[in-house]
C-alpha positions as CSV (number, residue, x, y, z in Angstrom):
1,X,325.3,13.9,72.7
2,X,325.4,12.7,76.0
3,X,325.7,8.8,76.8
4,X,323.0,9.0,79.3
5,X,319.5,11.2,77.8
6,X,317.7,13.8,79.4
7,X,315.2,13.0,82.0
8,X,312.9,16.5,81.6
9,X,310.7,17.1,84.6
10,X,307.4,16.0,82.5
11,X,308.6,12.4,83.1
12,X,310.7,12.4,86.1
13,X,309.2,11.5,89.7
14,X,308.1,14.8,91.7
15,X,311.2,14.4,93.9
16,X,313.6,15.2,91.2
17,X,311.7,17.9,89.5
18,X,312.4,19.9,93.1
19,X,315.7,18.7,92.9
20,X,315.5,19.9,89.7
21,X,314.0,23.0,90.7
22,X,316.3,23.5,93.4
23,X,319.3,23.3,91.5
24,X,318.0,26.0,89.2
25,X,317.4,28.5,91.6
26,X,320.7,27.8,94.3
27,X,322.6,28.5,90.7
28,X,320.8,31.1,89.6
29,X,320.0,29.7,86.0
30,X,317.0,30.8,84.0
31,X,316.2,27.1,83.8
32,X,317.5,23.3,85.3
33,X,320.6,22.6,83.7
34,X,320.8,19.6,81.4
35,X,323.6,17.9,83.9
36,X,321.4,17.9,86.8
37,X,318.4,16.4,84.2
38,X,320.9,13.7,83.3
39,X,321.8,13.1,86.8
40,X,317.4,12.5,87.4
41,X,317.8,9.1,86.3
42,X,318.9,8.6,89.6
43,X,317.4,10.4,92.4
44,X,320.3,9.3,95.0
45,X,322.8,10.6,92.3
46,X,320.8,13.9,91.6
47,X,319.9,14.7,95.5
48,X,323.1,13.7,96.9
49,X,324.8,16.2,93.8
50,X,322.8,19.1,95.0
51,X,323.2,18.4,98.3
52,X,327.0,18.7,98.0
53,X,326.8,21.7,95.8
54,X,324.4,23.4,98.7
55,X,327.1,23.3,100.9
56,X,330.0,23.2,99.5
57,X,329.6,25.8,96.4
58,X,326.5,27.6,97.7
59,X,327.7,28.3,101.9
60,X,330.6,28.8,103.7
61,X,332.9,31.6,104.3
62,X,334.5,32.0,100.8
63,X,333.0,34.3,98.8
64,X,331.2,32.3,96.1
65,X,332.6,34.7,93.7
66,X,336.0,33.1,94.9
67,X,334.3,29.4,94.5
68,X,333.4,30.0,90.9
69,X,336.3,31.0,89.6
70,X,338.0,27.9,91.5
71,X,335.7,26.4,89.7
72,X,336.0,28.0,86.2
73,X,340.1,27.5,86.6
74,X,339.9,23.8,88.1
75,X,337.3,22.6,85.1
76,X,339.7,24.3,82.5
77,X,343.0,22.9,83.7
78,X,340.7,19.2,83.7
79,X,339.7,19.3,79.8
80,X,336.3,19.8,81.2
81,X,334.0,21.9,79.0
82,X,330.7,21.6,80.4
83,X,331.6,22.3,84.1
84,X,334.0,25.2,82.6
85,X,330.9,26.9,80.0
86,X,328.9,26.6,83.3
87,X,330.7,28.1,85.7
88,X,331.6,30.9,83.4
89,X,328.4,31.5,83.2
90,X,327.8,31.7,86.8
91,X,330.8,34.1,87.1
92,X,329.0,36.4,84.6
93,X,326.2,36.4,86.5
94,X,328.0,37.0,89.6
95,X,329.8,40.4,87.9
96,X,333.3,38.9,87.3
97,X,334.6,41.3,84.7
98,X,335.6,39.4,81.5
99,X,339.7,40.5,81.5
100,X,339.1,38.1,84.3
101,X,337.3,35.5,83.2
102,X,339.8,34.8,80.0
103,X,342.5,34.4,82.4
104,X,341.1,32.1,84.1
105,X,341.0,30.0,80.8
106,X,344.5,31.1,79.5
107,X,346.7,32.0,82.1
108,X,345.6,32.2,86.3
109,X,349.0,33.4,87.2
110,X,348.4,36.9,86.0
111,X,345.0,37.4,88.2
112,X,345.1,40.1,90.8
113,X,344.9,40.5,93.4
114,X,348.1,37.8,94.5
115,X,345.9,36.6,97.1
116,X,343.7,35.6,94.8
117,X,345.8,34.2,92.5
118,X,347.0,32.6,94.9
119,X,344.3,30.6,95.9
120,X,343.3,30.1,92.9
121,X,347.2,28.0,92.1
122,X,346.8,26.0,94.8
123,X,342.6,24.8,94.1
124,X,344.0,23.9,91.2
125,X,347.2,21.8,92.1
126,X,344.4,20.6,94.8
127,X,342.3,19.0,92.0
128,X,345.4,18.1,89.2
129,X,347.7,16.8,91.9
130,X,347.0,16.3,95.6
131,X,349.9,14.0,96.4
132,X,352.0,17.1,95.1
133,X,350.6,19.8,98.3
134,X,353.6,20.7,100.9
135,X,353.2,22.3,104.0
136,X,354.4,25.2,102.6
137,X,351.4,25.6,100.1
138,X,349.5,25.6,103.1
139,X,351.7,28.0,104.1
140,X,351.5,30.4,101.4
141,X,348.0,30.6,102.1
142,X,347.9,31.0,105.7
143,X,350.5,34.2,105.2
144,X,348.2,35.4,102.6
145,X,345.7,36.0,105.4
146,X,343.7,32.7,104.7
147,X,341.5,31.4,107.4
148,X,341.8,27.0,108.3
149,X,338.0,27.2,107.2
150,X,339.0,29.3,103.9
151,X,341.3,26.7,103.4
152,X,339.3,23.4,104.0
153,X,336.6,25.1,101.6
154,X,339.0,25.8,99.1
155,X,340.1,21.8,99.5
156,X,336.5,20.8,99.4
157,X,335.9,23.4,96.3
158,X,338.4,21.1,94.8
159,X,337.5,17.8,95.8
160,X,333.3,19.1,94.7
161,X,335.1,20.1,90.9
162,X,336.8,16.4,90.3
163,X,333.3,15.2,91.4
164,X,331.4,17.1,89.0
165,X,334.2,17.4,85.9
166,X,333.9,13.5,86.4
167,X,330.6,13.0,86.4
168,X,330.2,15.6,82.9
169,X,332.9,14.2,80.9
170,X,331.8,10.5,82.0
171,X,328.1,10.9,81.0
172,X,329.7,13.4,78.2
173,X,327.0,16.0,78.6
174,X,327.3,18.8,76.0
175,X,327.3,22.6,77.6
176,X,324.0,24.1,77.4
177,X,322.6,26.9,75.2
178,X,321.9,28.9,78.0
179,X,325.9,29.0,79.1
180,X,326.7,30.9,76.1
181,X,327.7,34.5,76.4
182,X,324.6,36.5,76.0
């Protein structure tokens, strides 16, 4: 149960319910997610969440495939559940095959292609341990064929996954139904 209830769009002020409805449809989910109808309580919290997520999950030059499984990776290597169940989700949706998707659970050094993989490592040492990144992470990246943007995004993938694996496991908001492998 989560510390903070459910604000459902019945009794929350028109502003959220588009938030609400926003954040449904950027996602792709068949319905608002209950984190985003916790967040309602406060519209600041809720609009300045999906603002974020707009940019920083939803644009930019990274393929949002490549986002979610940042995302699915980061959120397991945090103890997260509910930011992991839904970004699994959103990588099913998205086509991710599911050899794929238990790796990124179980064990992210075995996903091909390198490049990826790559990537991948260093979001997740980005979100575990910051103080730990070299130059020669950087590095890595760059002589994988990484853009500066590609890079920035994939800080700023990690940075947006702390955010939100915080904000989940603070207001401990249990996964929802709709995550769940159909």
């Amino acid at each position: 149960m989560s510390n903070v209830p459910l604000l459902e769009a019945d009794r929350a002020i028109p502003e959220v319910v588009s938030i609400y409805q926003a954040f449904q449809t950027g996602m792709g989910f068949p319905a608002p997610p209950d984190f985003i109808k916790v967040l309602g309580h406060s519209y600041a919290a809720a609009a300045g969440t999906l603002e974020i997520v707009k940019h920083v999950l939803l644009q930019g030059v990274l393929p949002r495939t490549v986002k979610e499984m940042l995302f699915v990776a980061i959120s397991h290597a945090r103890g997260c559940k509910y930011c992991e169940a839904a970004h699994l989700a959103c990588c099913r949706s998205l086509g991710i095959d599911e050899s794929t998707l238990d790796l990124l659970v179980s064990n992210v050094s075995d996903i091909m292609p390198v490049k990826t993989r790559r990537l991948l490592e260093f979001g997740v040492r980005c979100a575990v341990n910051p103080q730990a990144l070299t130059a020669a992470d950087y590095e890595t990246l760059r002589g994988q064929g990484f853009s500066q943007a590609e890079l920035v995004e994939t800080v700023s993938m990690a940075g947006l996954a702390v955010y939100l694996n915080t904000m989940a496991e603070a207001l401990k908001v249990p996964p929802d139904k709709m995550f769940e492998k159909a």
